[in-house]
C-alpha positions as CSV (number, residue, x, y, z in Angstrom):
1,X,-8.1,-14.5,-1.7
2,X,-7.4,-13.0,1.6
3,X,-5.1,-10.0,2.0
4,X,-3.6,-8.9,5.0
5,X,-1.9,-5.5,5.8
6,X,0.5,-4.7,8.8
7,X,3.3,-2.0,10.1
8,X,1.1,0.6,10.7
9,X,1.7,2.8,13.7
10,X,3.0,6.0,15.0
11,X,5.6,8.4,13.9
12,X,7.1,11.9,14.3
13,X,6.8,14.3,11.0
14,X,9.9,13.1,9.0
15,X,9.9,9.1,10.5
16,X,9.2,6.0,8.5
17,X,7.2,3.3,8.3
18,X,7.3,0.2,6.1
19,X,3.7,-1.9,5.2
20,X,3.7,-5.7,4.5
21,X,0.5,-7.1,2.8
22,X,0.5,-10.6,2.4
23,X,-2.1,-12.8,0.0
24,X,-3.2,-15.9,0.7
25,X,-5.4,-18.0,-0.7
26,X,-3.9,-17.6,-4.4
27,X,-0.6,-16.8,-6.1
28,X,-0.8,-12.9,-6.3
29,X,2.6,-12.8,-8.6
30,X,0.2,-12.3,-11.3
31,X,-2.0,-9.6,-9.9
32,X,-1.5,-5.9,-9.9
33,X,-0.7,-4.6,-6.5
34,X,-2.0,-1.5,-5.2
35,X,-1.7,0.2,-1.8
36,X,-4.7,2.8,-1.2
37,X,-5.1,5.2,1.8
38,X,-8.3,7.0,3.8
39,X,-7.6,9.6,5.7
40,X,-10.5,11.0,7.8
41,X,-13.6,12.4,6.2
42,X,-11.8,12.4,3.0
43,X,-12.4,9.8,-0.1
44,X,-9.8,6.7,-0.6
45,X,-7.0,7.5,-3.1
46,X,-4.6,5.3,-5.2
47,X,-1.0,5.6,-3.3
48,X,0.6,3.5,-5.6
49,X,0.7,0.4,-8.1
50,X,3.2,-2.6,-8.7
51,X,2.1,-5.1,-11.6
52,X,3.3,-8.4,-12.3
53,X,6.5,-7.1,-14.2
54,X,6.9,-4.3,-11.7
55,X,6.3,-1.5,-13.1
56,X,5.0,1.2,-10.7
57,X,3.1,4.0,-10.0
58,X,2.9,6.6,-7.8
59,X,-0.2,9.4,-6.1
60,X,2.1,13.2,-7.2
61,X,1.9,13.2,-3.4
62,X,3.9,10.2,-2.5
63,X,6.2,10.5,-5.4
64,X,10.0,10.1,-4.2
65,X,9.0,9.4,-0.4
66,X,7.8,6.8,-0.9
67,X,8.3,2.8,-3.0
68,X,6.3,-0.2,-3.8
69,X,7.7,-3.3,-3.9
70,X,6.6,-7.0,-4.0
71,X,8.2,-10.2,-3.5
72,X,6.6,-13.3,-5.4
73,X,8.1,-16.0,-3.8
74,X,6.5,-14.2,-0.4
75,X,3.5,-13.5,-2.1
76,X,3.9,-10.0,-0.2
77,X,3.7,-6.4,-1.4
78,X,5.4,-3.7,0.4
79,X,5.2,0.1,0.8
80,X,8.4,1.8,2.3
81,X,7.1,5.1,3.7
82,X,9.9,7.8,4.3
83,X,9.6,11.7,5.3
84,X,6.5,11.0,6.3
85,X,4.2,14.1,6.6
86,X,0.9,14.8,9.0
87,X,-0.8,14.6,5.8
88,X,0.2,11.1,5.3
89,X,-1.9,10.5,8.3
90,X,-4.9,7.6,7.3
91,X,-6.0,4.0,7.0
92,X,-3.7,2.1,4.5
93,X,-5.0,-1.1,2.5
94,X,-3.3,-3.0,0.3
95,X,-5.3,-4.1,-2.9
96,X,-5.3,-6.9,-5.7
97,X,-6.2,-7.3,-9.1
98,X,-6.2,-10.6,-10.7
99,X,-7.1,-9.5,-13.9
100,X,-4.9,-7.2,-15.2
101,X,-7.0,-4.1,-15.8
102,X,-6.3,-2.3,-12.2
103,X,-9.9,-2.8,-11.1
104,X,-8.9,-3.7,-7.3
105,X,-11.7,-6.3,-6.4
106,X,-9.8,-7.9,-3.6
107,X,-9.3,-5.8,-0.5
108,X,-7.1,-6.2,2.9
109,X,-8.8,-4.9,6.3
110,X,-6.5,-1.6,6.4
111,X,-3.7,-0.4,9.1
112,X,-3.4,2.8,10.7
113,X,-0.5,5.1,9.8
114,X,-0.8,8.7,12.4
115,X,2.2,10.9,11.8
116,X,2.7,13.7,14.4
117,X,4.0,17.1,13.7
């Protein structure tokens, strides 16, 4: 399984950006769906969830700027960012979890999301 995140780049304080992960390798309209984020010198943290129904989850942070979304017959999660914050700043990756329990085991090489104040 091979998952590969894009639409990273750079925005002004208050811009948006929308992320595209696409699996390959397998059918991921089974898995659970995560998008995490590293910002420098801090730890990774969950941004949010999709699973195979679609039922979603959200970091307190993110909550009402931002949405996941998948589409199965793309075999592609997305993650609309809006308002987007200096804070927001870090390395996205998009995640997978094949079995159902959201332990992530399969992991996209990140993209880069700077936001400027």
């Amino acid at each position: 399984v091979q998952l590969q995140a894009s639409g990273g780049g750079s925005v002004q304080a208050g811009g948006s950006l929308r992320l595209s992960c696409v699996a390959s390798g397998t059918t991921s309209s089974n898995y659970i769906m995560g998008w995490y984020r590293q910002a420098p010198g801090k730890q990774r943290e969950l941004v949010a969830t999709i699973s195979s129904g679609g039922s979603t989850h959200y970091a307190d942070s993110v909550k009402g700027r931002f949405t996941i979304s998948r589409d199965n017959a793309k075999n592609t999660v997305y993650l609309q960012m809006n308002n987007l914050q200096p804070e927001d700043t870090a390395t996205y990756y998009c995640a997978a979890d094949p079995g159902g329990s959201y332990m992530f085991i399969y992991w996209g090489r990140g993209t880069l999301v700077t936001v400027s104040s």
